[in-house]
C-alpha positions as CSV (number, residue, x, y, z in Angstrom):
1,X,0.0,0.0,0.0
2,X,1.4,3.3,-1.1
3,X,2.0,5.1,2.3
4,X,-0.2,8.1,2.5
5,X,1.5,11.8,3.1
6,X,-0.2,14.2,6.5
7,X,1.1,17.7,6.4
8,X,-0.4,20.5,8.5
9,X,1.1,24.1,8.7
10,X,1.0,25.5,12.2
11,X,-1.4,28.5,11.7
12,X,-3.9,26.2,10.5
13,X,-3.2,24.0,13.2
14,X,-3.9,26.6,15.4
15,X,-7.4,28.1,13.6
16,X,-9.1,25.2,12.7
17,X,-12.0,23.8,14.5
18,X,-12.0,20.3,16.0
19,X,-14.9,19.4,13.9
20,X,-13.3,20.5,10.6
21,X,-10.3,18.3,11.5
22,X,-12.4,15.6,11.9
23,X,-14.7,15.8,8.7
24,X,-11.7,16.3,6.8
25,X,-9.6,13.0,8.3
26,X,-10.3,10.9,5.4
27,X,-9.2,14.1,2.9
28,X,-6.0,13.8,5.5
29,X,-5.5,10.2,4.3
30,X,-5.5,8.9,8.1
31,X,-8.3,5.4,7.7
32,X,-8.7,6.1,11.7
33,X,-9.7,10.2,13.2
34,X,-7.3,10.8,16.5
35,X,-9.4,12.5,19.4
36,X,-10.1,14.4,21.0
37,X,-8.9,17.5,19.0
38,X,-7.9,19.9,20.3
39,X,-9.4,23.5,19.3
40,X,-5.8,25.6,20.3
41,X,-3.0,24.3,20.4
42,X,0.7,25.2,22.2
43,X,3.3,27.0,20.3
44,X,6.0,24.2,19.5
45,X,8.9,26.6,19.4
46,X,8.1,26.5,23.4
47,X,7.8,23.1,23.8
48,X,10.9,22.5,26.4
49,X,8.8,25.5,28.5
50,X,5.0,24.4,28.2
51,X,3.2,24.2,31.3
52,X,1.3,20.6,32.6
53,X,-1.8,21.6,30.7
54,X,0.1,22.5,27.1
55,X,2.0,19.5,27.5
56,X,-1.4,17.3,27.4
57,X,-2.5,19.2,24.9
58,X,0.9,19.2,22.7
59,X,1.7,15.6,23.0
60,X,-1.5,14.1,22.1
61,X,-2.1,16.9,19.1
62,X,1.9,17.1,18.2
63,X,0.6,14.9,14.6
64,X,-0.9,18.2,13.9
65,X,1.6,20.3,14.9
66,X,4.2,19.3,12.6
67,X,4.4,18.0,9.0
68,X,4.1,13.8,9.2
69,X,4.2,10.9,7.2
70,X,1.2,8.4,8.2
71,X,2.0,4.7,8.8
72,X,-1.4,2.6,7.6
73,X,-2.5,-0.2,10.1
74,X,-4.4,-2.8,8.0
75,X,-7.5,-3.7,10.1
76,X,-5.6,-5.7,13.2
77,X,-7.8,-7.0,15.9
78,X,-8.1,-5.7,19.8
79,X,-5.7,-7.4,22.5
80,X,-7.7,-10.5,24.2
81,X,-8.1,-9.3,27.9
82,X,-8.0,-10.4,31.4
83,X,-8.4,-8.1,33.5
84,X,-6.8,-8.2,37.2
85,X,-7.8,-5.6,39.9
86,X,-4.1,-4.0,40.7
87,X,-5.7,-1.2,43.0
88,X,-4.3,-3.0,46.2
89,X,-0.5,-3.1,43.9
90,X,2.2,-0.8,46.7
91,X,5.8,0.5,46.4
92,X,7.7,2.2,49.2
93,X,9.6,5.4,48.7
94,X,11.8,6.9,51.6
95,X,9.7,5.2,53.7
96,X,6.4,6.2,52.8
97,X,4.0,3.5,50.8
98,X,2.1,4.3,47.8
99,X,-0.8,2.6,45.9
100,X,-1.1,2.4,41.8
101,X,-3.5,5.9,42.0
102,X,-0.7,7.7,44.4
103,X,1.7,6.9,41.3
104,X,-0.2,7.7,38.7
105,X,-0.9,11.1,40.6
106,X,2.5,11.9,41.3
107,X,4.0,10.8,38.0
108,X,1.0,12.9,35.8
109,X,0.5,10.1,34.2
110,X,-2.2,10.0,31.2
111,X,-2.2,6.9,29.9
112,X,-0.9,3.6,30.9
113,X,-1.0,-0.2,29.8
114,X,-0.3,-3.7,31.4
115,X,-0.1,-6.5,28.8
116,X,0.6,-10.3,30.5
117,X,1.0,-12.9,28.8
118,X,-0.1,-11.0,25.5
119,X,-3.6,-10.2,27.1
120,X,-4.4,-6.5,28.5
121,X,-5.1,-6.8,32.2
122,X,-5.2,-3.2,33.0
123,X,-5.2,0.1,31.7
124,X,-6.0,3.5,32.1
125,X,-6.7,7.2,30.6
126,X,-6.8,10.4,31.7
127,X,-7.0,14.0,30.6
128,X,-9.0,13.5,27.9
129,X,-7.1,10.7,26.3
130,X,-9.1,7.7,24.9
131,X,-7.8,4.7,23.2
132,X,-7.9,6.9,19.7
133,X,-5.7,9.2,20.9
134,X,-2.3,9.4,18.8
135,X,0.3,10.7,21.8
136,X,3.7,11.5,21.0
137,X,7.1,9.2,21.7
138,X,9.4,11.7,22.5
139,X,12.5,9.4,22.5
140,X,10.4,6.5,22.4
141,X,11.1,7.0,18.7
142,X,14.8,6.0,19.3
143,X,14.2,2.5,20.1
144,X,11.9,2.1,17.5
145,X,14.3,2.9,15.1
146,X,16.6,0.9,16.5
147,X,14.4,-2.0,16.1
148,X,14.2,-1.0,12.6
149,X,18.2,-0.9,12.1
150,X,17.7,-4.8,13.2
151,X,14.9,-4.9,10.7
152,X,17.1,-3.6,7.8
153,X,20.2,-5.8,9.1
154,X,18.3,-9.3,9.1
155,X,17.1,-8.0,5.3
156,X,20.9,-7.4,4.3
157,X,20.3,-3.9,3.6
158,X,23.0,-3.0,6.4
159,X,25.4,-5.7,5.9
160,X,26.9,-4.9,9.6
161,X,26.6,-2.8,12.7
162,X,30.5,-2.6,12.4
163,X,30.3,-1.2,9.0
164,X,31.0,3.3,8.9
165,X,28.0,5.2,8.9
166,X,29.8,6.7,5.9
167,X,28.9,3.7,3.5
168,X,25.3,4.2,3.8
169,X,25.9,8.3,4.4
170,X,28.3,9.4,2.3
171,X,27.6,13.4,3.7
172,X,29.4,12.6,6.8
173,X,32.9,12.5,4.7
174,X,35.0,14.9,6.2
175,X,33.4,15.5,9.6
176,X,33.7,14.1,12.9
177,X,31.3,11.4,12.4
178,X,33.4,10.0,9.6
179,X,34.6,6.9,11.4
180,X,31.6,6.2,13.6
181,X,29.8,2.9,13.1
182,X,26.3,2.2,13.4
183,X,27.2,0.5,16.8
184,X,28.3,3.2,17.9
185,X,25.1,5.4,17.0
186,X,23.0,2.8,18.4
187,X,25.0,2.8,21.7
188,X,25.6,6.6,21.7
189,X,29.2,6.0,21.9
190,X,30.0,7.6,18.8
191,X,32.4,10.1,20.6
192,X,31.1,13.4,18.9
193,X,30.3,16.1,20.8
194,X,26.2,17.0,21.7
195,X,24.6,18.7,24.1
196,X,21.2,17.0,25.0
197,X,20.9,20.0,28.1
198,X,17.1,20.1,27.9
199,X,17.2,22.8,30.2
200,X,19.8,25.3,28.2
201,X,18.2,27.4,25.1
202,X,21.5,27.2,23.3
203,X,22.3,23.8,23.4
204,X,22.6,21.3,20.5
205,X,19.0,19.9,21.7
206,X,17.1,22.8,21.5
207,X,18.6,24.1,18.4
208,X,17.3,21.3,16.9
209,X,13.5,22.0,18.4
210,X,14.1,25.3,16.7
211,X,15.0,23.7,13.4
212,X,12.0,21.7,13.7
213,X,10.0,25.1,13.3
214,X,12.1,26.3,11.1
215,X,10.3,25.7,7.2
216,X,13.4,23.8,5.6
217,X,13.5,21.7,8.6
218,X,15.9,18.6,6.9
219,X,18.1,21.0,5.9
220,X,18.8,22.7,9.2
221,X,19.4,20.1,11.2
222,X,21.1,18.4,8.8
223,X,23.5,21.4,8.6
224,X,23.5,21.7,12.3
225,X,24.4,17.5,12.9
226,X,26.8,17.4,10.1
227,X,28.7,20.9,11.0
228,X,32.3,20.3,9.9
229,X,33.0,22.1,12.9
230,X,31.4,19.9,15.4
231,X,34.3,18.1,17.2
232,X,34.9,15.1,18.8
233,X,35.4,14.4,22.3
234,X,36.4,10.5,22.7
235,X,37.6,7.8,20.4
236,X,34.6,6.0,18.9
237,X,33.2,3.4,21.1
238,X,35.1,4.4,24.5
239,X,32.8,6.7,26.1
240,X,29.1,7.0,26.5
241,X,27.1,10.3,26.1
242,X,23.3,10.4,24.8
243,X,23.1,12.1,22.1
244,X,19.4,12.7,19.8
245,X,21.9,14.2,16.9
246,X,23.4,11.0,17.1
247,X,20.0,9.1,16.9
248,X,18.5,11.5,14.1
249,X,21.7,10.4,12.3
250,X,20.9,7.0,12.6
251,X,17.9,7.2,11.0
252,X,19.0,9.2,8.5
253,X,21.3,6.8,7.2
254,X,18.6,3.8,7.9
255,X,16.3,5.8,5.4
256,X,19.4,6.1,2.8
257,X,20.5,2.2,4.2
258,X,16.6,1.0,2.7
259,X,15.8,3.6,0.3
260,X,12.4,4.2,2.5
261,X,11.8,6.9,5.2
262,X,11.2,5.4,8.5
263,X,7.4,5.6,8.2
264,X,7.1,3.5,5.3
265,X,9.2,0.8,6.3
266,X,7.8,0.8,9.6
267,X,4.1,0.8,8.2
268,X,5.6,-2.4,6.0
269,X,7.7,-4.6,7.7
270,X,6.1,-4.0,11.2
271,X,3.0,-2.1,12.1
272,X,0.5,-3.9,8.9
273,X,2.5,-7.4,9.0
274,X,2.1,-7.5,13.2
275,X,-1.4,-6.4,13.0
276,X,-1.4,-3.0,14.9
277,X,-5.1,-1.4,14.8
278,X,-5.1,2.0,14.3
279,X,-2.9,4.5,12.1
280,X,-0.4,6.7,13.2
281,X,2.0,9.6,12.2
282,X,5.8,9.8,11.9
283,X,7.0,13.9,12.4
284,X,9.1,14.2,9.0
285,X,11.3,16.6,8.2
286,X,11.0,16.2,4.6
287,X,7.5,14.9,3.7
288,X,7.6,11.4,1.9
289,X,11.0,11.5,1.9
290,X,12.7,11.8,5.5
291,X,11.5,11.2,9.0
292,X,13.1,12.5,12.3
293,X,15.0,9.3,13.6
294,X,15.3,10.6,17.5
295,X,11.9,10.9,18.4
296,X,8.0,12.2,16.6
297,X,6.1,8.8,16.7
298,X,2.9,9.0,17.1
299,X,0.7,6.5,17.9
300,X,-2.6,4.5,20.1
301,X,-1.8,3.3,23.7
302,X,-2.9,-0.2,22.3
303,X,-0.6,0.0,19.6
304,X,2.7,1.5,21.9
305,X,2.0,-1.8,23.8
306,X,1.8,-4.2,20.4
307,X,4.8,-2.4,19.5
308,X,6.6,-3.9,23.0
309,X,4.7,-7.5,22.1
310,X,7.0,-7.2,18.9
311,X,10.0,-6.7,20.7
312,X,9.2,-9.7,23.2
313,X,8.5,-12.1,21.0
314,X,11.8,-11.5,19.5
315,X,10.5,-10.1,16.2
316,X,8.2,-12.9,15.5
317,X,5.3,-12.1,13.1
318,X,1.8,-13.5,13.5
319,X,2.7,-16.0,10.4
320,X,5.6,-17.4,12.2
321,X,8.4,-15.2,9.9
322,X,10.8,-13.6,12.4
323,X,12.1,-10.4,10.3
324,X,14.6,-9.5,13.5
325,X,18.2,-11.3,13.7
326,X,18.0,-14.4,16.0
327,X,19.9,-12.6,18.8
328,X,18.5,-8.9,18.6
329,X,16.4,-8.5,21.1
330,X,19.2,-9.9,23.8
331,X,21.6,-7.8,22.2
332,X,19.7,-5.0,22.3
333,X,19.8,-4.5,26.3
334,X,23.7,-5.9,26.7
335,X,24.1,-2.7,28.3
336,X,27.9,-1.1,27.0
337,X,30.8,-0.7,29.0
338,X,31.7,2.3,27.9
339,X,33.0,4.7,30.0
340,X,29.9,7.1,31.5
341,X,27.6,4.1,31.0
342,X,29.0,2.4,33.6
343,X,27.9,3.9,37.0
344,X,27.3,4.1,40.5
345,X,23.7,3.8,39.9
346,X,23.9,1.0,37.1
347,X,27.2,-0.7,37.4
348,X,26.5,-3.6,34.8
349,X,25.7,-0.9,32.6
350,X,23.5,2.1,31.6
351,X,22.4,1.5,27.7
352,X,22.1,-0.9,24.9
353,X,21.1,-0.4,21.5
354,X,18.8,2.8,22.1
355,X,17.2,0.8,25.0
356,X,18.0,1.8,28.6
357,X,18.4,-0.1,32.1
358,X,16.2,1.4,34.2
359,X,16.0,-0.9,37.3
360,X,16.5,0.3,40.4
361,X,19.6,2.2,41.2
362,X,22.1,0.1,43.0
363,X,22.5,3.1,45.2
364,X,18.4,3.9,45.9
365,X,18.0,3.9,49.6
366,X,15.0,2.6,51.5
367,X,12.6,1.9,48.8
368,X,11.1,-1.3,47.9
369,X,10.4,-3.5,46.0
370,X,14.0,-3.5,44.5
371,X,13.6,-6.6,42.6
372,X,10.6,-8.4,39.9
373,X,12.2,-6.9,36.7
374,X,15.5,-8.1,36.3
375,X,17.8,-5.9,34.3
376,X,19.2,-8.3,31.7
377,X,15.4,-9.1,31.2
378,X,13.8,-6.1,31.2
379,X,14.4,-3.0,28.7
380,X,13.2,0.3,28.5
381,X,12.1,2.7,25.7
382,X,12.2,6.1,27.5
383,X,10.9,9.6,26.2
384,X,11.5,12.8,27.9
385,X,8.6,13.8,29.9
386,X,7.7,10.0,31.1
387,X,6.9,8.3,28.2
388,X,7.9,4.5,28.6
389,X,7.5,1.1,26.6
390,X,8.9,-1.5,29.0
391,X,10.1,-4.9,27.8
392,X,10.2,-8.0,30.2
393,X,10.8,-11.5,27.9
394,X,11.5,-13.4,31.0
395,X,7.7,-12.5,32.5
396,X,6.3,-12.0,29.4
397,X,4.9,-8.5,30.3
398,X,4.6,-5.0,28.5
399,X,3.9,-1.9,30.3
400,X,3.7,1.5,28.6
401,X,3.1,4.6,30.2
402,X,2.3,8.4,28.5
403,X,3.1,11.3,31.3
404,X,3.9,15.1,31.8
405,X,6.5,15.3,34.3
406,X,7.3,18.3,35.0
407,X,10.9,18.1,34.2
408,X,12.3,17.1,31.0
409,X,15.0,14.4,32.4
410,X,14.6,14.4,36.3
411,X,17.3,12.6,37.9
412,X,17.1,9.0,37.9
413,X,15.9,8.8,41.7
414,X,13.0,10.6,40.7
415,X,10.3,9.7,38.8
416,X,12.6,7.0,36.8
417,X,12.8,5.6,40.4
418,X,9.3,5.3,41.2
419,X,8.5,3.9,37.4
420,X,10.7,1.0,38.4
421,X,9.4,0.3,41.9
422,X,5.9,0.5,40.4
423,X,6.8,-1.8,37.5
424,X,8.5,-3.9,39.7
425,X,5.8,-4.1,42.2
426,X,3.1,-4.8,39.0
427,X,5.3,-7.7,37.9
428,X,5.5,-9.5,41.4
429,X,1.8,-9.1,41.9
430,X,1.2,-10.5,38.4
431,X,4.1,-13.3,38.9
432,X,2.5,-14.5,41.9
């Protein structure tokens, strides 16, 4: 199916009514209408500043906000489900205990998932969200495309993760990228200097947000990725540093790797083949042709979760065709040794191929429980903000969360403390 093209200019974005939008879905070439829809939307060029409200707002209307490339679903069925009453489930933090509402208070969290055993046994929505709503990945996205890269390797179309970027991207001749590999984008270990400060207006990070308003988007943060004078900081693969240039580098040279932009070959060797239900929108950069590899996915709760059933089963379509390499999925979340990726908090590691370990610190004091997801089982896609898709092959469980936390990237015994307690504590219950 020829994939279908969604572009929206921000002033319209912002002056057309929520029934309009709707009438005008099909014209939009989306099968399935997103809602609710919102009537004004958040200025994007603020979106490191919006307030709790905006941010509900932004994320679950972002497919309007920006130019997108739509990724058909081809009629896949509902999740069975078995429902299981987790109002009773209980984590302790610094000595206090907290039920499943306290967390999903304190973590502003507006939609969330628990798949067992590939049935849904419990969900939830709030803030207007529905199970139509398309919400946005953040860096979600990343691990999606990495999946992708594992896609494209089983095909032959990347004939190794060792090989240069350079093969496949010939643009990066003559800057620091050069000798990176695709490894090394995967694991962020390329060595090249980025600042992901979400807090500072000048750094690397936000000048790409900027770029992403900017009307010749592709070219701007292609310029601003590929700057001959960006430097490098470490040999390749010796140190650790997250980088989204990095990752929107990675797909840039998975899109010139297949000949597709990430949408398409996501709509075609995952999302129709698997049996996801509803559409959803890629943010692209250059409609049809490019789609932002570090984050702008955009799709159903449901279909976040079939997304982590994907992943768990190793790659495995419904017709018994595995279209990921054998060891993938276990190689995916062999967290790197790197330097930086090692830590205090994570000692056996921080990050694998654009999944993260996110069990509880080694150093998390008086908090419980500490264990139920263990970390070479268990991997996690992670968007600013709180947006999660957690893996767990062992238990055969998918959780996936959407949130507005208030910071960007809060420290790790924050909120990315009490989404592993809670996890954990929803795994134990469901184990036992």
């Amino acid at each position: 199916m020829k994939i279908a093209l969604l572009t929206l200019c921000l002033s319209a974005a912002f002056n057309t009514q929520a029934n309009t939008i709707q009438n005008n879905c099909k014209t939009l070439h989306l099968n399935n209408c997103p809602t609710p829809v919102d009537k004004k939307l958040p200025n994007v060029k603020n979106m490191l500043t919006w307030n709790q409200q905006q941010r509900a707002i932004g994320f679950r209307n972002d497919y309007r906000s920006y130019a997108g490339d739509v990724f058909h679903a081809a009629g896949g069925k509902p999740l069975p489900r078995a429902t299981q009453n987790l109002n009773q489930v209980s984590y302790q933090l610094h000595g206090q205990s907290y039920l499943l509402k306290d967390y999903l208070k304190r973590n502003n969290v507006t939609g969330m998932m628990v798949i067992k055993d590939g049935k849904v046994v419990w969900d939830y929505y709030a803030n207007g969200n529905n199970p139509t709503t398309l919400w946005t990945s953040q860096s979600v996205g990343k691990s999606i495309v990495s999946t992708l890269v594992g896609v494209a390797l089983k095909e032959g179309k990347i004939k190794s993760l060792d090989d240069k970027v350079v093969k496949y991207n010939p643009d990066v001749r003559g800057t620091a990228w050069e000798n990176v590999t695709i490894r090394q984008l995967l694991q962020h270990t390329s060595g090249v200097n980025w600042n992901e400060d979400y807090t500072n207006p000048q750094s690397d990070f936000a000048q790409l947000t900027q770029c992403e308003a900017h009307p010749n988007t592709y070219t701007c943060v292609n310029n601003l990725v590929k700057n001959p004078q960006r430097k490098a900081y470490a040999k390749p693969g010796t140190a650790w540093s997250y980088s989204s240039g990095g990752a929107w580098l990675l797909g840039d040279t998975l899109e010139k790797a297949t000949g597709e932009n990430i949408a398409k070959y996501l709509q075609d060797k995952i999302w129709q083949p698997f049996g996801m239900s509803r559409d959803g929108v890629w943010h692209s950069y250059a409609v049809g042709k490019h789609d932002v590899g570090a984050h702008g996915f955009n799709a159903t709760l449901e279909d976040w979760g079939k997304f982590g059933l994907f992943v768990m089963n190793n790659g495995k379509l419904p017709n018994g065709q595995q279209i990921l390499p054998a060891n993938w999925v276990k190689d995916a979340r062999s967290w790197n040794q790197a330097k930086n990726s090692v830590s205090k908090l994570h000692p056996e590691g921080t990050y694998g191929y654009e999944w993260w370990n996110n069990s509880v610190p080694a150093n998390a004091a008086d908090v419980a429980p500490k264990t139920g997801l263990n970390s070479k089982d268990t991997m996690w896609a992670l968007g600013i903000y709180g947006q999660i898709i957690m893996v767990n092959q062992a238990q055969k469980l998918v959780i996936v969360q959407w949130s507005t936390w208030p910071k960007a990237e809060p420290s790790m015994l924050e909120q990315p403390l009490e989404a592993s307690l809670m996890f954990n504590a929803i795994a134990n219950k469901l184990a036992s």
